[in-house]
N, C-alpha and C positions, 0 to 999 in steps of 0.2 A: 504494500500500500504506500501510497505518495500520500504525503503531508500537502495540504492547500498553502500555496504559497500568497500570501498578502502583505500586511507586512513585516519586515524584517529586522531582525537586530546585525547591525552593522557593526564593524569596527571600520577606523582607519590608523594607517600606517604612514605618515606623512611628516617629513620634517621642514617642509615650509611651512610653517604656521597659518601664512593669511588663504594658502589653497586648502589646507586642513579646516579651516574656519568655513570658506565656501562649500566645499563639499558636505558638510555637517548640515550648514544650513539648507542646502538645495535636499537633499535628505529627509529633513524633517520636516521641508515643507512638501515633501510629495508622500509625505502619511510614515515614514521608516523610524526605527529607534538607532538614533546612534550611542551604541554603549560606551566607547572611549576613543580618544584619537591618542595615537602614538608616535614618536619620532624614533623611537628603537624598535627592531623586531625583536630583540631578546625580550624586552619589557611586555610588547605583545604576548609573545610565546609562553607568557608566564599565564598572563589573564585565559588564553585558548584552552588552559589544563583545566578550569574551575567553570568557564561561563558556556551557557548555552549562544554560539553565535552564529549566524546564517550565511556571511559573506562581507568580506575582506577589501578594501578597497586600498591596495598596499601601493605605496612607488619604489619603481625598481631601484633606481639610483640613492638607495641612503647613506645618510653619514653617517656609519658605524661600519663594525666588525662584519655585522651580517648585513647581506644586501636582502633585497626584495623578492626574488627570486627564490632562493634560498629558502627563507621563511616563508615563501607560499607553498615549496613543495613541501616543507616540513608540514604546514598545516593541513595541507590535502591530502600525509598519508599517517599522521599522527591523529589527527581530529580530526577526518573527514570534513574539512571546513573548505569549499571553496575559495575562488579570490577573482578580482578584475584589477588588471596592472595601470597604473599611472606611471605615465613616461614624459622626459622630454624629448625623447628624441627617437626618430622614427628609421632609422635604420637598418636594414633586414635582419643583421647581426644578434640585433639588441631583439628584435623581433622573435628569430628563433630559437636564442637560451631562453628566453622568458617559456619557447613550448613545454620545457620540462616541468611545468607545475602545470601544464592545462589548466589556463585561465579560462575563464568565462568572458573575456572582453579586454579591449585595451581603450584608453581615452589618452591623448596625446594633451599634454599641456600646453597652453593654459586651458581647463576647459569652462563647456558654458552649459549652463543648466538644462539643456536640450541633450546634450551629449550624454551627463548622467542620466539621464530620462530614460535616452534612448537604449543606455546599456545595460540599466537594471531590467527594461523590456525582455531584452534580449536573455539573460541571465534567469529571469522567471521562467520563461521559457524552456529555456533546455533544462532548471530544474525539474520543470512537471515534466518534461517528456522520458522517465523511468529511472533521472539517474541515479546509481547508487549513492549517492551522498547523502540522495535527502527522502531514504527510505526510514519508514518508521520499524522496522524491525529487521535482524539477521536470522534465516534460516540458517541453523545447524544440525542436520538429520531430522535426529525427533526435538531436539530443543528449538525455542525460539527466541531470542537477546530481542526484549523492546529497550529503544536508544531513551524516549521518552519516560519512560517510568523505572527505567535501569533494571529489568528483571528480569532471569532468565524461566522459561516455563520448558515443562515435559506436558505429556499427555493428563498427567498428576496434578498439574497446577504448578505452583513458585517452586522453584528449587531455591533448602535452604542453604544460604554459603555465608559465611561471614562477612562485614562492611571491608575489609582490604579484599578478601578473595573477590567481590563484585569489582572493587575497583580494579583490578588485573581483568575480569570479564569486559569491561566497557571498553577498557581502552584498547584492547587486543580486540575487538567487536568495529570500534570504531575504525581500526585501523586493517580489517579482512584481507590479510594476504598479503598484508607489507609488514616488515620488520620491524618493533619499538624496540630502540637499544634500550638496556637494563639502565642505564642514568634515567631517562622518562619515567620509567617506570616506579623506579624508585622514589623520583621528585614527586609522581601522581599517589602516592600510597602515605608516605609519611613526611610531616613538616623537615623533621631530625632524620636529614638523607647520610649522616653520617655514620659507616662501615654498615653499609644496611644487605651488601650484597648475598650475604649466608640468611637473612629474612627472606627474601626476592625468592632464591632457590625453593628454600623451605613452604614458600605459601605455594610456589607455583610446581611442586610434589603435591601439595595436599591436592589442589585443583584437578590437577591428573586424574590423583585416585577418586575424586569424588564424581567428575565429569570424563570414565575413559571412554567414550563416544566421540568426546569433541579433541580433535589433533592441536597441542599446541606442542608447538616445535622451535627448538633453539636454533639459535645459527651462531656458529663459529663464537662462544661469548662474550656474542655482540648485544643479542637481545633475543625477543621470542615473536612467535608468529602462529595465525591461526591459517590452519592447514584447508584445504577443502573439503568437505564432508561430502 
C-alpha cells in the first residue's frame, strides 16, 4: 500500500541562508511542513535517525566535510528518505555524480517559486506511482514490518521483541537490501555509542534466534543487511 501523498515534512540542507529562507517560505506557502533547515549534512544526518521526514531539499555544493550528494545517498539507503538537488551549476559532470543518490528532481539556482512548484509536482508523482520509499509496510515471508507504527506482525499478531531489538528491525527494514554499517546502528540504538560493539553483536544473535525466517546478514564487519525472503 502507498501512503497518500499531501503534505509533506520537509527538511532543507542549505548553506546560503537567504535561499534557505526562500525555499522555507515558498514551502509553506504551498500547504508543506518545513521541519528544519541545515547548512551541515552531518547535523542533518543526525535529525534523519529520530524524525519522520518525506523529502530532502539538499545543495550539492556545501561547505563542509560532506557534500550533498553524499548525504542524499546516505539518506536514501539508510532512511529511505528521498531528496531533490539544489545546484549552481549545470554541468553534465555535476549532473551525473548527483545520479548516485537518484534524486527526485534538480532546481538550478537561483530558483523561483514556480520551479519548486513545479518539482515537488513532479516528486509526488513518482512517489505515488509504487515507489518503495514511500511504502507503508515491508513484506518479509510471513512477517510484515509496518514503517508507520514500527511493528513487526506474523499471522499471530505483534511479535514481541524488545525497544532496541525493534530498533535494529526499522532500520535494517528501512534500509531492505543495502548495508547499515555497525556505527548507524549503534548511534540509532543507544545515546552512550561508546565500546557498544559486543551489544550490537549480542542483540543482533538474539534477533536471529527469535526471527530465523527473516535473513539478516553481515558483511565483511562492516555492518548488517536484510537479505531477500
Amino acid at each position: 500500500m502507498i501512503k497518500e501523498i499531501n503534505s509533506m515534512k520537509i527538511i532543507i540542507v542549505e548553506d546560503d541562508s537567504l535561499t534557505a529562507l526562500f525555499i522555507t517560505e515558498t514551502l509553506e506557502d504551498l500547504g508543506h511542513e518545513v521541519l528544519g533547515s541545515f547548512d551541515s549534512a552531518s547535523d542533518m544526518l543526525e535529525v534523519a535517525k529520530i524524525g519522520e521526514i518525506d523529502l530532502v531539499f539538499i545543495d550539492i555544493e556545501l561547505n563542509s566535510k560532506m557534500d550533498g550528494i553524499e548525504c542524499a545517498v546516505r539518506l536514501r539507503q539508510q532512511y529511505r528518505i528521498p531528496s531533490i538537488f539544489l545546484t549552481s551549476y549545470q554541468n553534465s559532470e555535476t549532473i551525473h555524480d548527483a545520479m548516485a543518490a537518484e534524486p527526485l528532481g534538480y532546481l538550478i539556482k537561483p530558483v523561483s517559486e514556480n520551479e519548486i512548484e513545479a518539482a515537488l509536482a513532479v516528486a509526488k508523482r513518482i512517489l505515488r506511482a509504487n515507489t518503495p520509499l514511500m511504502n507503508e509496510y515491508l513484506q518479509l515471508g510471513q512477517y510484515t514490518y509496518h514503517f508507520k507504527h514500527k511493528t513487526l506482525n506474523n499471522k499471530e499478531g505483534v511479535v514481541k521483541l524488545s525497544k532496541n531489538e525493534y530498533k535494529i528491525v526499522d532500520l535494517l527494514c528501512k534500509s531492505y537490501g543495502n548495508i547499515v554499517e555497525n556505527e548507524h546502528l549503534i548511534c540509532h540504538i543507544w545515546e552512550d555509542t561508546y565500546n557498544k560493539e559486543d551489544s550490537l553483536r549480542e542483540l543482533i544473535y538474539r534477533l536471529r534466534k527469535k526471527l530465523p525466517e527473516i535473513s539478516i546478514q553481515s558483511s565483511s564487519k562492516v555492518g548488517y543487511f536484510l537479505e531477500g525472503v
